[in-house]
C-alpha positions in Angstrom: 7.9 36.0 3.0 8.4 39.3 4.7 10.3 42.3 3.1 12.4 42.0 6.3 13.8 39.1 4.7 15.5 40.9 1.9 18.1 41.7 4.0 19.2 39.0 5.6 20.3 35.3 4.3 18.0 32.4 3.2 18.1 28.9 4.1 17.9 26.3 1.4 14.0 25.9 2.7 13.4 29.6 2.4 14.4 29.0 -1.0 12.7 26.6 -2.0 9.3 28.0 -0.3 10.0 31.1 -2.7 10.7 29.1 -5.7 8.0 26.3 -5.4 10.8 23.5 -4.9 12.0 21.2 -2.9 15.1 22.0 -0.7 17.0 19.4 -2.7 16.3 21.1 -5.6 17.3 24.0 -4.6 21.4 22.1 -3.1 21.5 20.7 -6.9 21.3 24.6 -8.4 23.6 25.7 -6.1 26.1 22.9 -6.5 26.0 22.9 -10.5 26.3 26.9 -9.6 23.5 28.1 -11.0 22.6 30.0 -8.3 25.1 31.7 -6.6 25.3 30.4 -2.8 27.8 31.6 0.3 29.2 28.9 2.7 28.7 29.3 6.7 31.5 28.5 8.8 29.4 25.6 9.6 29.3 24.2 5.9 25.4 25.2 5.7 24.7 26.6 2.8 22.9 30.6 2.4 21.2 32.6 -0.7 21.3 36.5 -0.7 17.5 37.4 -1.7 18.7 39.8 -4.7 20.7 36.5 -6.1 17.4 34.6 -5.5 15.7 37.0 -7.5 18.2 37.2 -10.0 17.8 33.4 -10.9 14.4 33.5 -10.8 14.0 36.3 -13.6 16.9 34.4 -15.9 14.5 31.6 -15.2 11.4 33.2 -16.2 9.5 32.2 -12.6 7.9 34.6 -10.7 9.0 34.4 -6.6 6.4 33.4 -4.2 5.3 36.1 -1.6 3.3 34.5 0.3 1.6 31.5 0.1 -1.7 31.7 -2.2 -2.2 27.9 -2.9 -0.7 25.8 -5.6 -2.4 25.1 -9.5 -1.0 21.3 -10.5 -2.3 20.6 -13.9 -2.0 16.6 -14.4 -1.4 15.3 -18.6 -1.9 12.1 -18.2 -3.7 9.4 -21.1 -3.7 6.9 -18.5 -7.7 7.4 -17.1 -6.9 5.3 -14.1 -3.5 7.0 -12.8 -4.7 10.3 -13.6 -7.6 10.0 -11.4 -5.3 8.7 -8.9 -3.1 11.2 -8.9 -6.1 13.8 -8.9 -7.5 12.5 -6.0 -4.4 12.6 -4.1 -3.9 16.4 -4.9 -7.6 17.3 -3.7 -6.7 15.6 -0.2 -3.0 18.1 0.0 -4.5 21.4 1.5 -3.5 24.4 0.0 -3.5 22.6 -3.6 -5.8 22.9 -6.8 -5.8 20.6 -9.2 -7.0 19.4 -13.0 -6.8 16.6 -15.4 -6.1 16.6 -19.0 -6.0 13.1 -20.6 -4.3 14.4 -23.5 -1.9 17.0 -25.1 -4.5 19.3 -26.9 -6.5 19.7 -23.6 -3.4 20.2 -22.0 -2.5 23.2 -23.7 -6.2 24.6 -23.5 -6.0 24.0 -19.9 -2.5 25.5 -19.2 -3.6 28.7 -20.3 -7.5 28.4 -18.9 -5.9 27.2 -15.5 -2.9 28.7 -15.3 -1.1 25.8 -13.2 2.3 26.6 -11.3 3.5 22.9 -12.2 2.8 20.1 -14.8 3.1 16.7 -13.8 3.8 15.4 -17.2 3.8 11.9 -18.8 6.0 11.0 -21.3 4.6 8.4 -23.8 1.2 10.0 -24.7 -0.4 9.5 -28.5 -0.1 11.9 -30.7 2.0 15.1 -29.4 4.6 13.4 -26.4 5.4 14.3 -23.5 8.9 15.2 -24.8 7.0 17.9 -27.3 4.8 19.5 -24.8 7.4 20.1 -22.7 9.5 21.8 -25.4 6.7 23.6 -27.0 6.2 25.5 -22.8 9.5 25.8 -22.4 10.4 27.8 -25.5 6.8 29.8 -24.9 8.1 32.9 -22.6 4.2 33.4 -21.2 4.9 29.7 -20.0 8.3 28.9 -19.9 8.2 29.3 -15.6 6.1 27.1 -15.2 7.3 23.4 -13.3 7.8 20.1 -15.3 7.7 17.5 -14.2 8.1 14.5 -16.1 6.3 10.9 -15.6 7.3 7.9 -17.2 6.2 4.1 -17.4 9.4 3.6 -19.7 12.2 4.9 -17.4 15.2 4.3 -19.9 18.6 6.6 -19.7 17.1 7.8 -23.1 13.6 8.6 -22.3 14.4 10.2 -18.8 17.5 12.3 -20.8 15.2 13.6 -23.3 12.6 14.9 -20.9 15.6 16.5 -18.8 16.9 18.0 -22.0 13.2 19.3 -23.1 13.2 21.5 -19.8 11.7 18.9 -17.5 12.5 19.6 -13.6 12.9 16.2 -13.0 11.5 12.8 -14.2 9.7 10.4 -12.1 9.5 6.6 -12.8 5.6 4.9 -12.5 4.4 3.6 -11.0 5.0 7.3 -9.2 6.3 7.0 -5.2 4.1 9.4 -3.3 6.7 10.2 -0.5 9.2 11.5 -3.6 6.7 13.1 -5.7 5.3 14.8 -2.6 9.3 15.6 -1.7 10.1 16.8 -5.3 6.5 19.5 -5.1 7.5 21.0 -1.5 4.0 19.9 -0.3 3.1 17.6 2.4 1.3 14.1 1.7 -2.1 14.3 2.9 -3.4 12.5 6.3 
């Protein structure tokens, strides 16, 4: 994004293209009022950059530029749907992407590979999904980076606690493509 842009008003898609979101994402901030949005005539919604910024820092996310690529780190202990899903990210352009079958490589690998967003299952052995997802959250070298949350077992309780440990959102399996694809900003491969 252009400096030129400062200075004048952002769409909900130039948000979200800053902020590694989807535009929906970005609506649901503004109407909880978490980030501070001003109201065309036309009922279209608009973000001052500085406000942007603003909720990005109390956030702990950096802003995106310009666009370098994306770093999706998959946790999955499910062999066969992590594979999936990792062969579905090395056909999005633009996307990098690794596999850890299991908490402790997880954590080695989000600080070897630095990812910009976790797709994170919920029932793994050993340390959960629920704990991992705390544990980055309340790091502040981490706590920017995306959650989000996969689950076999998509109960009120189960989908609650992942909200409540700092996921983004939590996605039911088996996962839809077009929503997880809608929920990363990135378009599903050819």
């Amino acid at each position: 994004m252009k400096d030129s842009n400062k200075e004048k008003l952002l769409t909900p898609n130039d948000v979200a293209e800053l902020l590694h979101v989807s535009p929906t994402t970005v609506r649901f901030w503004a109407q909880k009022g978490d980030l501070k949005a001003l109201t065309t005539p036309g009922g279209h919604r608009r973000f001052e950059y500085d406000e942007v910024e603003e909720f990005a820092t109390r956030r702990g996310v950096s802003l995106q530029k310009h666009s370098t690529g994306r770093r999706i780190l998959i946790v999955d202990d499910d062999l066969t749907f992590g594979r999936y899903l990792l062969e579905l990210f090395e056909r999005v352009e633009g996307v990098e992407v690794e596999l850890a079958n299991f908490s402790f490589e997880a954590g080695l690998k989000v600080r070897s590979f630095k990812p910009d967003t976790v797709l994170l299952d919920v029932m793994m052995p050993g340390v959960n999904g629920f704990q991992v997802c705390q544990m980055m959250k309340s790091d502040p070298g981490l706590k920017g980076i995306r959650i989000i949350g996969m689950t076999g077992y998509p109960s009120d309780e189960n989908i609650g606690k992942m909200l409540a440990a700092g996921a983004e959102v939590c996605l039911e399996k088996p996962i839809d493509t077009n929503e997880l694809m809608m929920v990363l900003n990135l378009k599903a491969p050819a």
